[in-house]
ZADO-1210 file (C-alpha; in nm, 4 decimals, padded with zeros to 6 digits):
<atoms>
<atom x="14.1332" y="09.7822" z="09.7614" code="UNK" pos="1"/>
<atom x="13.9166" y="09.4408" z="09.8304" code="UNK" pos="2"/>
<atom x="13.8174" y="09.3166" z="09.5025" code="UNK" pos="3"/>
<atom x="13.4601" y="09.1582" z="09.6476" code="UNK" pos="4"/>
<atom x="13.1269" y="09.3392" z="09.7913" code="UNK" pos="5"/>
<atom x="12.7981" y="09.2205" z="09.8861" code="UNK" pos="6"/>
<atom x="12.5209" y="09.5056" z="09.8250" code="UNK" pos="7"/>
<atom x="12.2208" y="09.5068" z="10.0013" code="UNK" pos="8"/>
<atom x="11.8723" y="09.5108" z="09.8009" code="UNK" pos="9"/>
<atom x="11.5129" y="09.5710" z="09.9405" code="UNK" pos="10"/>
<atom x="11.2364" y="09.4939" z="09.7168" code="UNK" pos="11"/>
<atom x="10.8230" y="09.4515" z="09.7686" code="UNK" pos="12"/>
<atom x="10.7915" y="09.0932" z="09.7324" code="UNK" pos="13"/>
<atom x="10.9592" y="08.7312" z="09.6384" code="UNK" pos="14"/>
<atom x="10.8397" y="08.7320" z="09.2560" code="UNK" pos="15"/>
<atom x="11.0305" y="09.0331" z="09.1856" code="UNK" pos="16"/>
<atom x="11.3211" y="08.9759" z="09.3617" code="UNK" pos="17"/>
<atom x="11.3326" y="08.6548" z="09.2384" code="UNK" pos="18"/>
<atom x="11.3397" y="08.8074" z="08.8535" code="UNK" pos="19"/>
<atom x="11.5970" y="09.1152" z="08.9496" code="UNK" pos="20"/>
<atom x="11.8023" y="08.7816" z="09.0961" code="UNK" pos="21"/>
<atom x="11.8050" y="08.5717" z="08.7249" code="UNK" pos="22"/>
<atom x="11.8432" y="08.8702" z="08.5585" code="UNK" pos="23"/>
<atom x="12.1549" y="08.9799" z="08.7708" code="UNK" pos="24"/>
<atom x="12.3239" y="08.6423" z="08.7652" code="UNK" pos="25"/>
<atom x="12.1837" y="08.5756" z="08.3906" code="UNK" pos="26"/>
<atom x="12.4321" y="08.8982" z="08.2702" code="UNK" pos="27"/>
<atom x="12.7159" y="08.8160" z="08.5009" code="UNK" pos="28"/>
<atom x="12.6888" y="09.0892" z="08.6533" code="UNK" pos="29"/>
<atom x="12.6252" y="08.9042" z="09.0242" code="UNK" pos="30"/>
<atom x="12.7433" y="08.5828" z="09.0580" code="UNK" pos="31"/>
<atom x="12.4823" y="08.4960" z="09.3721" code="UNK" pos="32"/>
<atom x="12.1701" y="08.6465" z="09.4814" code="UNK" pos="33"/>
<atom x="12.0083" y="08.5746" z="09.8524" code="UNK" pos="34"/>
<atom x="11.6636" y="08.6243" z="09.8445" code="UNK" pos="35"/>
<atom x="11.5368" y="08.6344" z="10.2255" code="UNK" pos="36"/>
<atom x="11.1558" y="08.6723" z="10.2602" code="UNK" pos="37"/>
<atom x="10.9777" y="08.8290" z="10.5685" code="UNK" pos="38"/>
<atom x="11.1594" y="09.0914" z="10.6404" code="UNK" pos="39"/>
<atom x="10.9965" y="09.3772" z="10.7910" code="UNK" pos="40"/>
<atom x="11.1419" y="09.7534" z="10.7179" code="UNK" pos="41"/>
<atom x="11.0547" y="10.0534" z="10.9103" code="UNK" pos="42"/>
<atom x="11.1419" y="10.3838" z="10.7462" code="UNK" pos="43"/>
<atom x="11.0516" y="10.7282" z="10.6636" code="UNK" pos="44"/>
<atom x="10.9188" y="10.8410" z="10.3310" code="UNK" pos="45"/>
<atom x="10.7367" y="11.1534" z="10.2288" code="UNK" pos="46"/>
<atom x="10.7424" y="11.2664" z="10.6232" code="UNK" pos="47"/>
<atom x="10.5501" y="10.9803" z="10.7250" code="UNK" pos="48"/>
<atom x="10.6959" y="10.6900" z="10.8820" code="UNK" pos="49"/>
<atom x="10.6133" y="10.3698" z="10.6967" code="UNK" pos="50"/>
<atom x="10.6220" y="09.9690" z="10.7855" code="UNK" pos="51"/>
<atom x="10.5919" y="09.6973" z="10.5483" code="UNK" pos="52"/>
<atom x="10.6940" y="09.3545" z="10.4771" code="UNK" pos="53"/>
<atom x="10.9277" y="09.3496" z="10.2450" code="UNK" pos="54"/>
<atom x="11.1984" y="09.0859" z="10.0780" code="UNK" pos="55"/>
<atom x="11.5797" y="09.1559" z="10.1009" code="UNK" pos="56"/>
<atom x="11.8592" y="09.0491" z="09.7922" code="UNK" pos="57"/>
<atom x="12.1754" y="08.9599" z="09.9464" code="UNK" pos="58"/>
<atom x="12.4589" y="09.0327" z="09.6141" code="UNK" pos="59"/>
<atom x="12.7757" y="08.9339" z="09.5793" code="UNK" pos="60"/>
<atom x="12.9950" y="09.0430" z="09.3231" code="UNK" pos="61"/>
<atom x="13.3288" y="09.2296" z="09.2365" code="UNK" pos="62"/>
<atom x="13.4285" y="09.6123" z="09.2284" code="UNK" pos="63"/>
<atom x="13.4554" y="09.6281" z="08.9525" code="UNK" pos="64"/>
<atom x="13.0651" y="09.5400" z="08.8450" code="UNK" pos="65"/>
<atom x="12.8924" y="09.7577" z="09.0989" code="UNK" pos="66"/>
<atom x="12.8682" y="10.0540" z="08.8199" code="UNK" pos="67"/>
<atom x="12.6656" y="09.8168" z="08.5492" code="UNK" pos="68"/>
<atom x="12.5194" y="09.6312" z="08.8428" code="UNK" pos="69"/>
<atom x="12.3996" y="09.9374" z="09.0013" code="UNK" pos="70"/>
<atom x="12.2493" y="10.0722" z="08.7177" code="UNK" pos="71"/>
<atom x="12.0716" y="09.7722" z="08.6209" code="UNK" pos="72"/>
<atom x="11.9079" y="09.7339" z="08.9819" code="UNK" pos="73"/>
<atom x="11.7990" y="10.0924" z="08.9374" code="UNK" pos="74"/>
<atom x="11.6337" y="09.9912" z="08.5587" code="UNK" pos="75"/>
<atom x="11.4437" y="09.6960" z="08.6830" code="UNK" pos="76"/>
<atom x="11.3912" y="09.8350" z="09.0124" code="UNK" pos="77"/>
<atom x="11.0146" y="09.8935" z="09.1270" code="UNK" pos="78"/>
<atom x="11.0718" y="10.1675" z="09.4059" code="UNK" pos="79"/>
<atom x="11.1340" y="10.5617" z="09.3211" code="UNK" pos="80"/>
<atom x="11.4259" y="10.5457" z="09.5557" code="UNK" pos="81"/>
<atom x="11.5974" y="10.1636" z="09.6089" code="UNK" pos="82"/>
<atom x="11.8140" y="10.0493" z="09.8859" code="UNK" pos="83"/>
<atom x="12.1328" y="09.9938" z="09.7072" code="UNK" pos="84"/>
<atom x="12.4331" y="09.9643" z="09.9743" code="UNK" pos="85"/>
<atom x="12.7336" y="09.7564" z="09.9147" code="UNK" pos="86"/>
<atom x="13.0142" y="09.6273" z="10.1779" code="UNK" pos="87"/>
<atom x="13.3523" y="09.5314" z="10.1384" code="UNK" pos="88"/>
<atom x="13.4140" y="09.1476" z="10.1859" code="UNK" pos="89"/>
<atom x="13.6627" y="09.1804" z="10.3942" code="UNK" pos="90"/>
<atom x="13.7456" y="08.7631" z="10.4064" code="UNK" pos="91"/>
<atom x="13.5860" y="08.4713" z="10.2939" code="UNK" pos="92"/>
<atom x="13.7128" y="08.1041" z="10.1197" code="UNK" pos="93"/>
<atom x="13.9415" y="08.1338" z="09.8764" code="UNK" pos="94"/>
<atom x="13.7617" y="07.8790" z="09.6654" code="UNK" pos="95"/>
<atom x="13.3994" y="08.1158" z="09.6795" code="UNK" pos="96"/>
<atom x="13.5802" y="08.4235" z="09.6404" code="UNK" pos="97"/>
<atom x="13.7549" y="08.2928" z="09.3056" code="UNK" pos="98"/>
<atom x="13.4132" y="08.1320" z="09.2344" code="UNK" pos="99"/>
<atom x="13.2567" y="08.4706" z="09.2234" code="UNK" pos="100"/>
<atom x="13.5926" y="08.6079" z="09.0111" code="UNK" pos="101"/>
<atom x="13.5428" y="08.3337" z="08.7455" code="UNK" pos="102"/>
<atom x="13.1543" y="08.3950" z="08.6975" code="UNK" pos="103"/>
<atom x="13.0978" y="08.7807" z="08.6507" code="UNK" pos="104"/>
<atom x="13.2093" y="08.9807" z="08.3973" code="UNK" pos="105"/>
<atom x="13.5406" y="09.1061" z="08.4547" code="UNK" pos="106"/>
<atom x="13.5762" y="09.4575" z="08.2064" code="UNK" pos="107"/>
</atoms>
């Protein structure tokens, strides 16, 4: 099994991504966040559909955190029902992927 992921995180706005993002990285549980602003997101919710701007966290991390890292998201998390999906990294520099090894926990 690949050892690495990148999970996918919408939120409403900069200042709370930005705080999920320190928070994240702060208990090793990430060791990067990508915070990419003006994003719109189209989507249906209570049988409506909805637009609105939104902000999306780009996460990399290991298999091995996405349990704790999961549930944290969900915690600080402003939304009833979060985007939370994560993707294998399938390849990437052997120097950044051991980067991200040596700086989140490893249970």
């Amino acid at each position: 099994m690949n050892k690495f992921l990148t999970v996918f995180c919408t939120l409403p706005d900069a200042n709370i991504a930005g705080k999920m993002a320190e928070t994240l990285v702060g208990e090793k549980l990430a060791a990067c966040c990508n915070i990419v602003s003006n994003i719109t997101s189209v989507y249906t919710w209570q049988g409506q559909v909805q637009r609105d701007s939104e902000v999306l966290m780009i996460i990399k991390t290991t298999h091995e955190n996405y349990g704790p890292l999961e549930k944290r998201i969900l915690e600080l998390h402003p939304y009833e029902v979060p985007e939370i999906i994560a993707l294998n990294i399938e390849k990437g520099s052997a120097s950044y992927l051991n980067w991200i090894n040596r700086v989140v926990k490893n249970d």
